[in-house]
C-alpha positions as CSV (number, residue, x, y, z in Angstrom):
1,X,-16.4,14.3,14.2
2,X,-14.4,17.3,12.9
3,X,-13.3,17.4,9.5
4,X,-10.2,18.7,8.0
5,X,-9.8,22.4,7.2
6,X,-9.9,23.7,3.7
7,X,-6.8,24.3,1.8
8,X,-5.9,24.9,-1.9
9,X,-6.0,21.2,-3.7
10,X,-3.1,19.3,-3.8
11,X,-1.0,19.9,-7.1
12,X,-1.4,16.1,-7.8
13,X,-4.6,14.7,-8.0
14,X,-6.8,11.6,-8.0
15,X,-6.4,11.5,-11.9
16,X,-2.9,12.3,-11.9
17,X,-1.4,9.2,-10.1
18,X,-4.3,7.2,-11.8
19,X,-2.2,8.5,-14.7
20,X,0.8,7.9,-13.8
21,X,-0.2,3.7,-12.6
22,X,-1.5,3.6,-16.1
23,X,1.3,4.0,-17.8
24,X,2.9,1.4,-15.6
25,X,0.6,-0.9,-16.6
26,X,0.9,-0.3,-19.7
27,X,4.9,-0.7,-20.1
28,X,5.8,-3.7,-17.6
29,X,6.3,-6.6,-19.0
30,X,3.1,-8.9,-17.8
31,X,5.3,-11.6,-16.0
32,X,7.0,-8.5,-13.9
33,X,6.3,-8.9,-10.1
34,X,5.9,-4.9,-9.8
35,X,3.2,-5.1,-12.9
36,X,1.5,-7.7,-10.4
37,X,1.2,-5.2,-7.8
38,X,0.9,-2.0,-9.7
39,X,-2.5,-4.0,-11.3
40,X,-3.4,-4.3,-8.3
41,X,-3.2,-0.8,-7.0
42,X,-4.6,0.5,-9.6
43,X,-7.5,-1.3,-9.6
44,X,-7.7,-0.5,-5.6
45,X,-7.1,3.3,-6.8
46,X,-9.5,3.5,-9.8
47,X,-12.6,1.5,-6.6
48,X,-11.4,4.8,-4.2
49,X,-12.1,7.4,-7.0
50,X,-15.3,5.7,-7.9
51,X,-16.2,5.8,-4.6
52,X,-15.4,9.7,-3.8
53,X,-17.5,10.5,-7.3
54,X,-20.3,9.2,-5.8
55,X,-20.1,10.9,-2.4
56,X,-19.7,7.3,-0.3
57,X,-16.3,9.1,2.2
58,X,-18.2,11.6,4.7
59,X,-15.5,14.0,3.8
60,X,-14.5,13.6,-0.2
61,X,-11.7,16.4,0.4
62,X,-10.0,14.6,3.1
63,X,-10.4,11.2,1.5
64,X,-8.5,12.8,-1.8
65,X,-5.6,14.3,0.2
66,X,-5.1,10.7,1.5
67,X,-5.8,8.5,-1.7
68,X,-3.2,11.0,-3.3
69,X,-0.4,11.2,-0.4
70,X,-0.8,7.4,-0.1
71,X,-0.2,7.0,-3.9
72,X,2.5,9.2,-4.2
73,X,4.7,6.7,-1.6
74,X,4.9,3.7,-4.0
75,X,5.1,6.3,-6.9
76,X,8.4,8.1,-5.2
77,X,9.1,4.4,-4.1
78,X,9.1,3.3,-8.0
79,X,10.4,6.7,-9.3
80,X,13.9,6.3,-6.8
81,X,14.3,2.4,-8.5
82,X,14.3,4.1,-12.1
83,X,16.5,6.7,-11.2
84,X,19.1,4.6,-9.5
85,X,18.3,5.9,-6.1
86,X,17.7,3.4,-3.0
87,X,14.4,2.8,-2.5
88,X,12.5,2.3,1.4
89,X,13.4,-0.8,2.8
90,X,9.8,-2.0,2.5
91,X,10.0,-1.8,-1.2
92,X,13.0,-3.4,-1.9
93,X,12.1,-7.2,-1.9
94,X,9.4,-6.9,-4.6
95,X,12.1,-5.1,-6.5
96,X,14.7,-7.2,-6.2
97,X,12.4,-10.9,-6.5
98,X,10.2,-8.7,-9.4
99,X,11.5,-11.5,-12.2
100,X,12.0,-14.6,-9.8
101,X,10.9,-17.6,-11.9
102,X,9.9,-19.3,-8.4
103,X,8.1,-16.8,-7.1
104,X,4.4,-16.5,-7.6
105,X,1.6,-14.1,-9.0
106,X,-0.1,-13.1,-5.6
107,X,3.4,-13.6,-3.7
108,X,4.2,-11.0,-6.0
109,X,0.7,-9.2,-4.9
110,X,0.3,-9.6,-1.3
111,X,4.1,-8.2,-1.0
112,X,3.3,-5.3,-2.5
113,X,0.2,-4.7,-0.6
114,X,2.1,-5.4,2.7
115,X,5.1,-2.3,1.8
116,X,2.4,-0.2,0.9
117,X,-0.2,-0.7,3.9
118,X,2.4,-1.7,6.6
119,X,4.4,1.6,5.8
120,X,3.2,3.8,3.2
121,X,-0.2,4.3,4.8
122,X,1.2,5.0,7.9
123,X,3.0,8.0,6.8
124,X,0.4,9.1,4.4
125,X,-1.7,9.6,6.5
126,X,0.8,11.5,8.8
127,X,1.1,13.9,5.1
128,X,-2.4,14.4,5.1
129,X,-2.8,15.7,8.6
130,X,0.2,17.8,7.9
131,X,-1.1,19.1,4.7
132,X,-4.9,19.6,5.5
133,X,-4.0,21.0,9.5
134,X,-5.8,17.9,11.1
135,X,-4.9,14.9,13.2
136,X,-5.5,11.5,12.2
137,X,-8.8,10.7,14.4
138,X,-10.3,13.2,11.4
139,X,-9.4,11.2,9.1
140,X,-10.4,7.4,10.4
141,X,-13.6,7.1,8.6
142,X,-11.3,7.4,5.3
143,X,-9.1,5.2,6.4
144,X,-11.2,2.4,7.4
145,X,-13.6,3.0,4.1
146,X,-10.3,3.3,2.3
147,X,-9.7,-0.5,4.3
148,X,-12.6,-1.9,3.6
149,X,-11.6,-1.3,-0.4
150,X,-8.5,-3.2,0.4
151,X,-10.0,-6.2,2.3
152,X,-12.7,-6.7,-0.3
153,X,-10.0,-6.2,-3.2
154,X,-7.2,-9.0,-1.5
155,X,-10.3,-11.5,-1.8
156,X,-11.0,-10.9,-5.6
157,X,-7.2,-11.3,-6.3
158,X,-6.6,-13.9,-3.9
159,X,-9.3,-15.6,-6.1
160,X,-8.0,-14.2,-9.5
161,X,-4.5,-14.8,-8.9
162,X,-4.6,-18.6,-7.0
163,X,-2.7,-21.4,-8.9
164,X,-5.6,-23.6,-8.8
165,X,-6.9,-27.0,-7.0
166,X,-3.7,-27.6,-5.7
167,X,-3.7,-24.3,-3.3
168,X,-6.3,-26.1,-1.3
169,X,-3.9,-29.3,-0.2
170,X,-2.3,-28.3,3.1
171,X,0.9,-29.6,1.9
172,X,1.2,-26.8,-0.8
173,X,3.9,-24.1,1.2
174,X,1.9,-21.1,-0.6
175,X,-1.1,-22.2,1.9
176,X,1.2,-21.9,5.1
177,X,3.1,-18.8,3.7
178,X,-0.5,-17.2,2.8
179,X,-1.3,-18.0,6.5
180,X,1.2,-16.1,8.0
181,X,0.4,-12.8,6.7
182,X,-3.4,-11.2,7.4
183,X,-4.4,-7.7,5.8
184,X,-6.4,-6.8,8.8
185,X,-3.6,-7.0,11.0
186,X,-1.4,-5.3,8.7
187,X,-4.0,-2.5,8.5
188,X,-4.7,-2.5,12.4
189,X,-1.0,-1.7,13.2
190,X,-1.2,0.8,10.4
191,X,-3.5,2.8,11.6
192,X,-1.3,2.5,15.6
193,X,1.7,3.4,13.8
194,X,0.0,6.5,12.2
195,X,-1.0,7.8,15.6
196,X,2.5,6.7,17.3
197,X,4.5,8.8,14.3
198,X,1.5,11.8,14.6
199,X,2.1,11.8,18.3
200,X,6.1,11.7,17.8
201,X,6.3,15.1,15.2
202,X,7.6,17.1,17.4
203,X,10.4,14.6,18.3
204,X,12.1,14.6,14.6
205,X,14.9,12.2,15.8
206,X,12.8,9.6,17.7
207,X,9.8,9.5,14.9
208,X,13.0,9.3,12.2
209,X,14.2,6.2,14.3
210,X,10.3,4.7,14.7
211,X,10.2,5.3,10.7
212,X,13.2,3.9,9.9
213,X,12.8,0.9,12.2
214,X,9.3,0.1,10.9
215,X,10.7,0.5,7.0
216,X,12.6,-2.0,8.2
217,X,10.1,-4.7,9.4
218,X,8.2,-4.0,6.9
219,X,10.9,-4.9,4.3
220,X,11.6,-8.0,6.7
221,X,8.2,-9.2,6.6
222,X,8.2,-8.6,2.7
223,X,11.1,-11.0,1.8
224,X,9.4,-13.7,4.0
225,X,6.4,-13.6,1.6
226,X,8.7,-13.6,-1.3
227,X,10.2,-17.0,-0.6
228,X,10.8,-18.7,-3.6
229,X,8.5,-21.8,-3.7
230,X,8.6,-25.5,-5.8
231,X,6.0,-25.5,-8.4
């Protein structure tokens, strides 16, 4: 497989938005539904950078552009709620349900995870073929090691982050609303979308439409996980 072409480093790196999630963490209040998630990322962030350190992606460079460019999306995403701005679409039902009293710790977690994979990754990795002068089958060994990360990381908070005993009764709604949402899924039309918007750059208005519309699914799919549920 070819391998992206070397360019100067990015101006943010690894460390940076490992930085940045740190100083999240360390101001959100604990019950927050965004310090849910940004705990979350920034474990999945601190497993990638472990993982480039000891030479596990067949291309370290490319697997930095991407942990980076994928980063900065849910940094831009949280920067534009602090300033006021709109946020994507995707983002804005964790933002909105972030101090719901009937809305639970991995509700709070798996929504998250859905904005960022279902729509963040998508054009991230889009960013990094545009910023390292490749195209996205270059980068698909990151992306499904970067995956595999995620999938092993939603079953160790899926575990963590369970209410107890109770989850396992089938008449408990967080066990239907868990089963309508799947990671792999998420992350297999991720990585269709990436192609779709690669293959659509020269076609500004229809990718801007494709973008816009999947924001918006996203978002959609988002608020369903969100539902507030009896204790």
């Amino acid at each position: 497989m070819a391998h992206c072409e070397q360019v100067p480093t990015a101006a943010r790196t690894v460390d940076t938005v490992l930085t940045r999630m740190r100083a999240l963490d360390a101001t959100l209040p604990e019950r927050d539904g965004l310090a849910v998630f940004n705990g979350v990322y920034l474990a999945v962030t601190e497993a990638v950078d472990q993982h480039i350190d000891r030479g596990l992606f067949p291309d370290a460079r490319a697997a930095i552009a991407l942990d980076v460019r994928f980063a900065e999306r849910y940094l831009a995403a949280v920067d534009a709620l602090e300033s006021g701005r709109r946020p994507p679409a995707c983002w804005r039902p964790l933002f909105q349900f972030r101090r719901h009293p009937g809305v639970r710790p991995l509700q709070f977690a798996l929504a998250g995870i859905n904005a960022h994979i279902g729509h963040d990754l998508a054009l991230a990795v889009v960013d990094t073929c545009r910023t390292l002068g490749c195209e996205p089958a270059d980068l698909e060994d990151e992306f499904d090691r970067v995956g595999d990360l995620l999938v092993s990381l939603e079953e160790r908070i899926r575990d963590e982050l369970m209410p107890g005993p109770d989850l396992l009764q089938i008449a408990d709604p967080l066990t239907h609303l868990l089963g309508s949402w799947s990671l792999e899924r998420a992350r297999e039309a991720t990585w269709a979308a990436a192609r779709a918007l690669w293959a659509l750059r020269r076609l500004p208005d229809v990718a801007g439409e494709f973008t816009e519309r999947l924001d918006s699914a996203v978002g959609f799919a988002g608020r369903m996980l969100l539902t507030p549920l009896p204790d």
